[in-house]
C-alpha positions in Angstrom: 35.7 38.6 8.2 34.4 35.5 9.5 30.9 36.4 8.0 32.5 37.0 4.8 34.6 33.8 4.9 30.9 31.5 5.4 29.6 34.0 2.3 32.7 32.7 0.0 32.0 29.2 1.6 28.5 29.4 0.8 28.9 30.0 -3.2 31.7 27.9 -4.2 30.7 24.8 -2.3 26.9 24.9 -3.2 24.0 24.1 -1.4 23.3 21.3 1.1 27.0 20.9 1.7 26.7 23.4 4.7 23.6 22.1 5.6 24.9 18.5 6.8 24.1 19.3 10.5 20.8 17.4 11.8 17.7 19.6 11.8 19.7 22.5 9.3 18.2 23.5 7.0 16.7 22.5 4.1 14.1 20.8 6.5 14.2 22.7 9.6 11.6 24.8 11.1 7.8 25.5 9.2 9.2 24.6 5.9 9.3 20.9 6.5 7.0 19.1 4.6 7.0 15.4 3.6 4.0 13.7 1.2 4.1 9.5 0.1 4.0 9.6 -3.9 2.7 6.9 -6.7 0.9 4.6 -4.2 -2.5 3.5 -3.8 -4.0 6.0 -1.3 -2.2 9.0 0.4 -0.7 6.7 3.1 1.5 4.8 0.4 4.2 6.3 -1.4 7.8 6.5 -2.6 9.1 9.5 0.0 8.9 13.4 -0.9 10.4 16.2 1.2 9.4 19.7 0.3 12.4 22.4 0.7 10.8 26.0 -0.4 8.4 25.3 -3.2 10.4 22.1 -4.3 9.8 18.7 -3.9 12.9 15.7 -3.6 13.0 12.2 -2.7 14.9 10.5 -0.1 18.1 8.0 -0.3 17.3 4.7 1.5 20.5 4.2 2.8 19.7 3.3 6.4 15.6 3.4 5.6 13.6 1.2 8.0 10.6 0.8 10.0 11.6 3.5 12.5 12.1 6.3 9.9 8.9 5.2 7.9 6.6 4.8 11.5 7.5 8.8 11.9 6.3 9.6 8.3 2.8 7.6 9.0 2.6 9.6 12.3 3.8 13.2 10.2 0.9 12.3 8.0 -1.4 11.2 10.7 -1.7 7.8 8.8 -2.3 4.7 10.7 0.6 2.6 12.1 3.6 1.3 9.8 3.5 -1.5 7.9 6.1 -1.5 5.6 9.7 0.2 4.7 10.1 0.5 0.8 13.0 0.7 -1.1 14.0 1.1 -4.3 11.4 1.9 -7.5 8.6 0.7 -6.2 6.9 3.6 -6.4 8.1 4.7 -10.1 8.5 6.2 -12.9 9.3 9.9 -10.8 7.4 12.5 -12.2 9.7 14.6 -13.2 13.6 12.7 -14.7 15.2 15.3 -12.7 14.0 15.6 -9.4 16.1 15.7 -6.7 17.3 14.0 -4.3 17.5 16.1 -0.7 18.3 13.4 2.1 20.9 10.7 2.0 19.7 8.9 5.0 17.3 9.7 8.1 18.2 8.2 11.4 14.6 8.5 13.2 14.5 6.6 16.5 10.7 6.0 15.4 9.0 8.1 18.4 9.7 11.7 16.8 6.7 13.6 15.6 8.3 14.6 12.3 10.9 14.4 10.1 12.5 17.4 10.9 13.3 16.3 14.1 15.0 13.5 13.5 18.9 13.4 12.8 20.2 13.0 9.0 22.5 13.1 6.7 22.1 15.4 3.7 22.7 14.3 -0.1 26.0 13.5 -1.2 25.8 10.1 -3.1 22.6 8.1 -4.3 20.4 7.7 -7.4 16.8 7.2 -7.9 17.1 3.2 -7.9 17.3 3.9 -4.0 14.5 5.8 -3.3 13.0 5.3 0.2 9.0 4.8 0.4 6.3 4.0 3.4 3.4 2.0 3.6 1.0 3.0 6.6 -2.5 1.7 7.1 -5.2 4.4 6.6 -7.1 6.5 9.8 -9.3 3.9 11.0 -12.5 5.2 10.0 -14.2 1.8 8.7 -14.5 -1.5 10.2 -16.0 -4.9 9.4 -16.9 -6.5 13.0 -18.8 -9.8 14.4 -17.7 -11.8 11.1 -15.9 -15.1 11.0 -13.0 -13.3 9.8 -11.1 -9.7 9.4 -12.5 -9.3 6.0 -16.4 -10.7 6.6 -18.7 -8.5 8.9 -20.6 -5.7 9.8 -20.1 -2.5 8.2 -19.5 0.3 11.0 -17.9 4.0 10.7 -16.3 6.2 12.9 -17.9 9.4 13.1 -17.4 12.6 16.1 -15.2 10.0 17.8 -18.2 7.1 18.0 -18.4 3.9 15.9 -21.7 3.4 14.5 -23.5 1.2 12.1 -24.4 2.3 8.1 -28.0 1.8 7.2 -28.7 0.1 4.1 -30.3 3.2 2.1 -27.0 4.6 2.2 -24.9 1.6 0.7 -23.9 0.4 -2.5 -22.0 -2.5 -4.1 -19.7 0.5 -5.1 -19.1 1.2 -1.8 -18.5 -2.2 -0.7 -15.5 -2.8 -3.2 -13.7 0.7 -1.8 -14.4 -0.7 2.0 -12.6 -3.8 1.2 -9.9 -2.4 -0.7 -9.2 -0.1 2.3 -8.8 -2.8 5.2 -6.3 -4.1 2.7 -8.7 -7.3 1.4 -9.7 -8.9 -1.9 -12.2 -8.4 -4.0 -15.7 -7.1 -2.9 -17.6 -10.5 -3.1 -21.2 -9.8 -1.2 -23.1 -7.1 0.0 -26.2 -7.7 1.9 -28.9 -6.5 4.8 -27.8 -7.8 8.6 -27.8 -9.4 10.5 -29.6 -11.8 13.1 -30.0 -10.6 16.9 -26.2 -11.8 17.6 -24.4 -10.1 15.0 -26.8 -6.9 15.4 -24.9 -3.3 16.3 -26.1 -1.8 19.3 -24.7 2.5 19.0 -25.5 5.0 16.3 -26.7 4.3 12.9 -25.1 6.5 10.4 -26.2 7.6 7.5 -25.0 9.3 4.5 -25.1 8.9 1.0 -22.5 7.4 -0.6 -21.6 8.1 -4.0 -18.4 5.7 -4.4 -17.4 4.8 -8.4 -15.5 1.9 -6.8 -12.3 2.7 -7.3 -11.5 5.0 -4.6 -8.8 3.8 -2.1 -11.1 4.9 1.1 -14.9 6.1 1.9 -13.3 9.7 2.3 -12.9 10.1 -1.3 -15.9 9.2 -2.3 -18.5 12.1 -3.3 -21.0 12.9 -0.3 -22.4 14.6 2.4 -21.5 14.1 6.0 -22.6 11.3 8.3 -25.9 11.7 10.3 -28.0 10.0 12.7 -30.1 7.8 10.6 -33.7 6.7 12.0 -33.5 3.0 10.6 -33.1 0.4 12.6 -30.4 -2.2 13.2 -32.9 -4.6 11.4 -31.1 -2.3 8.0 -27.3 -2.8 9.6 -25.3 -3.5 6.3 -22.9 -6.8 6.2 -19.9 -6.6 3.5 -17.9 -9.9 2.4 -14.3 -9.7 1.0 -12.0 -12.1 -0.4 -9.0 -12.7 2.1 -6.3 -10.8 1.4 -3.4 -11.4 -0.9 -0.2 -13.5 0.2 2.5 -14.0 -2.5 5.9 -16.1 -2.0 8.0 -17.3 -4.7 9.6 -20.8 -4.2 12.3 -23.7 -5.3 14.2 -20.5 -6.6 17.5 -19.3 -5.4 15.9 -16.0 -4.0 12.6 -14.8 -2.9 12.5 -12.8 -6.0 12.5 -16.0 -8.2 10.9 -19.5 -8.6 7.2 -20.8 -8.5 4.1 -18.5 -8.0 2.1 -19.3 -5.1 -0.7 -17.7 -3.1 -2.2 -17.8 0.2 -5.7 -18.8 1.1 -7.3 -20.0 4.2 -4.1 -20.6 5.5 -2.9 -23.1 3.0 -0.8 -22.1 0.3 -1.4 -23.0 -2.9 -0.2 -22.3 -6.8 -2.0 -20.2 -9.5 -2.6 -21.9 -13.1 -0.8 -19.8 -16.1 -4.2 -19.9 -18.2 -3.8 -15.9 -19.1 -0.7 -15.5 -17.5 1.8 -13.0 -19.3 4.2 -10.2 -18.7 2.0 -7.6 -16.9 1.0 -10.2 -14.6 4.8 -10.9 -13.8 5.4 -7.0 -13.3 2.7 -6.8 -10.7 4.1 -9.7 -8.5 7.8 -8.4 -9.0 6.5 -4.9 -7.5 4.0 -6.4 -4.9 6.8 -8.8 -3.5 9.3 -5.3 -3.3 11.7 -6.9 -6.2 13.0 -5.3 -9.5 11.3 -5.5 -12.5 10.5 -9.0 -14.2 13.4 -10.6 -16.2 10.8 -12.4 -18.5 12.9 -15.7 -18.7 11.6 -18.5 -21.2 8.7 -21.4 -20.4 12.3 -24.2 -20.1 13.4 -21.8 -17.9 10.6 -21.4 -15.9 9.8 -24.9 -15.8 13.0 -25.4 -13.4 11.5 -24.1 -10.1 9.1 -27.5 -10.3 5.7 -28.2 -9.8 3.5 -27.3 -7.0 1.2 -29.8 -4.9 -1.6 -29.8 -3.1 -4.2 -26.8 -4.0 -4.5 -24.5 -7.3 -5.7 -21.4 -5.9 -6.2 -19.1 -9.1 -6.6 -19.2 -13.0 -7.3 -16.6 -15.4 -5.4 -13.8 -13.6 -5.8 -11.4 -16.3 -3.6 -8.2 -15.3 -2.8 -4.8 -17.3 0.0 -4.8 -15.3 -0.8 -0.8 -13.5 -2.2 -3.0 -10.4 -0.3 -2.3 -7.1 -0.9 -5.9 -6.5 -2.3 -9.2 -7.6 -5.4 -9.1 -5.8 -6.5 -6.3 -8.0 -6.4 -8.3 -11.3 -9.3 -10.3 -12.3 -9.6 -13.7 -11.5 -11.7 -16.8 -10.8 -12.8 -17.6 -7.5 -10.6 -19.3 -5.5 -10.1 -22.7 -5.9 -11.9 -22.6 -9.8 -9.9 -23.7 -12.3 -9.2 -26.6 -14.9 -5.8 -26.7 -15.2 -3.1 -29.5 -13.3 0.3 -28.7 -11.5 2.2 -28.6 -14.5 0.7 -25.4 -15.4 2.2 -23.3 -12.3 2.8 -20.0 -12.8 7.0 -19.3 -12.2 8.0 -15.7 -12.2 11.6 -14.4 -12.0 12.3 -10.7 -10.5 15.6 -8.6 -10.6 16.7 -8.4 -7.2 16.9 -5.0 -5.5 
């Protein structure tokens, strides 16, 4: 009888409403499976749970760094750096995906997902979608440079970081490297080093065959890394723009008011020369707001001038960039414009 009542249960309340304890199913056991979907490289992503042969998204009611450190570990991604929510990582792929989880409550040392307690779905759209940012394996390195971004190319390969010899190298590869330790543009490639700076393990070598656009050396078409027999005298050194730092300012919330950028530790405003809505959409996105509102110049013009330094002009953007620092630009610090051209944008909150 009692079998027979759980049976009757079963059909007329649906699935997932019996399923509310932590660690039920749908994600107990082998068939958990989680993925990051829609951001730059596999370790970016709006959160996807797999139940059978079907993928869902998560509700990001309760969604921080805890839950989001055990995805990066599930995925065998770096460390968290960020907790997403919200659309971010949209448009979904399919209009009528669902949603599986309502909220995860990780205590950010569990190995996976399925071990950590939850609720199941009961209440939440797709405006709340939880996503992860994780740094990539660390499998590339820039080292004895002034800065994180300016060095020494070395790889990690069988457990041992080693040097890349120049016959191996390209510009191409120099623009994936420093879009993988999270930098700015690829600005120099170039033979090392003097004595000081030279490495002193392994020299790798391996030819790779990067378009530039890849998100990490791994995807780039090659062979595998072997002992090279050049010498450190051919040790390749890679220069990157620092990386990106957006606040908006003299606005009511940090998701409106003037545009400005970090550089060298100052911050600094970017000229509107080329400015226009895609530009606006990557900011609103890179800064974790809701789309851009697209208010008039007047209204614009109420957040103020800047002062001091005028970072950027010509920021020409097709508006698919995950961030600013992937739109084209003039060097920093190149412009002709005067404070009274400062880029203002205004985001939706989330």
């Amino acid at each position: 009888m009692a079998l027979l009542f759980s049976l009757i249960l079963a059909i007329c309340t649906g699935p997932g409403l019996l399923d509310a304890q932590p660690n039920s199913h749908p994600f107990g056991g082998s068939l958990s499976r989680v993925r990051l979907v829609g951001g730059d490289h596999r370790c970016e992503g709006r959160v996807e749970v797999q139940w059978a042969d079907e993928w869902g998204t998560v509700c990001d009611d309760g969604w921080d760094e805890n839950d989001a450190a055990v995805v990066c570990r599930e995925l065998g991604c770096g460390a968290v750096r960020k907790a997403i929510s919200g659309t971010a990582y949209g448009p979904l792929t399919q209009e009528d995906q669902k949603i599986f989880v309502q909220e995860f409550k990780c205590n950010g040392m569990e190995e996976s997902l399925s071990q950590c307690e939850r609720e199941d779905f009961f209440d939440c759209s797709h405006k709340e979608d939880a996503g992860a940012v994780c740094g990539l394996p660390e499998d590339v390195r820039l080292v004895d440079g002034p800065k994180h971004c300016q060095g020494r190319v070395e790889v990690k390969h069988q457990g041992q970081w080693g040097t890349v010899c120049k016959a191996s190298w390209s510009f191409a590869a120099t623009k994936v490297v420093c879009r993988q330790l999270g930098c700015g543009r690829a600005m120099l490639t170039r033979k090392c080093c003097n004595k000081a700076t030279q490495g002193q393990g392994p020299i790798w070598l391996r030819k790779a065959s990067c378009s530039g656009k890849e998100s990490s050396l791994e995807e780039c078409p090659a062979g595998v890394w072997e002992r090279s027999n050049c010498t450190h005298d051919d040790d390749m050194w890679v220069e990157c723009e620092d990386p990106f730092e957006l606040q908006l300012v003299g606005g009511d919330s940090r998701c409106a008011g003037r545009l400005e950028v970090l550089h060298k530790g100052q911050w600094g405003t970017v000229c509107d020369d080329g400015w226009g809505e895609a530009a606006d959409q990557v900011v609103c996105r890179q800064l974790g707001c809701g789309p851009s509102l697209s208010p008039p110049t007047k209204f614009r013009r109420r957040f103020g001038p800047g002062a001091g330094r005028i970072w950027l002009d010509d920021v020409a953007c097709s508006g698919k960039e995950r961030s600013l620092e992937e739109c084209p630009h003039r060097f920093w610090g190149r412009h002709n414009c005067n404070h009274a051209e400062d880029v203002a944008v205004v985001c939706a909150e989330q």
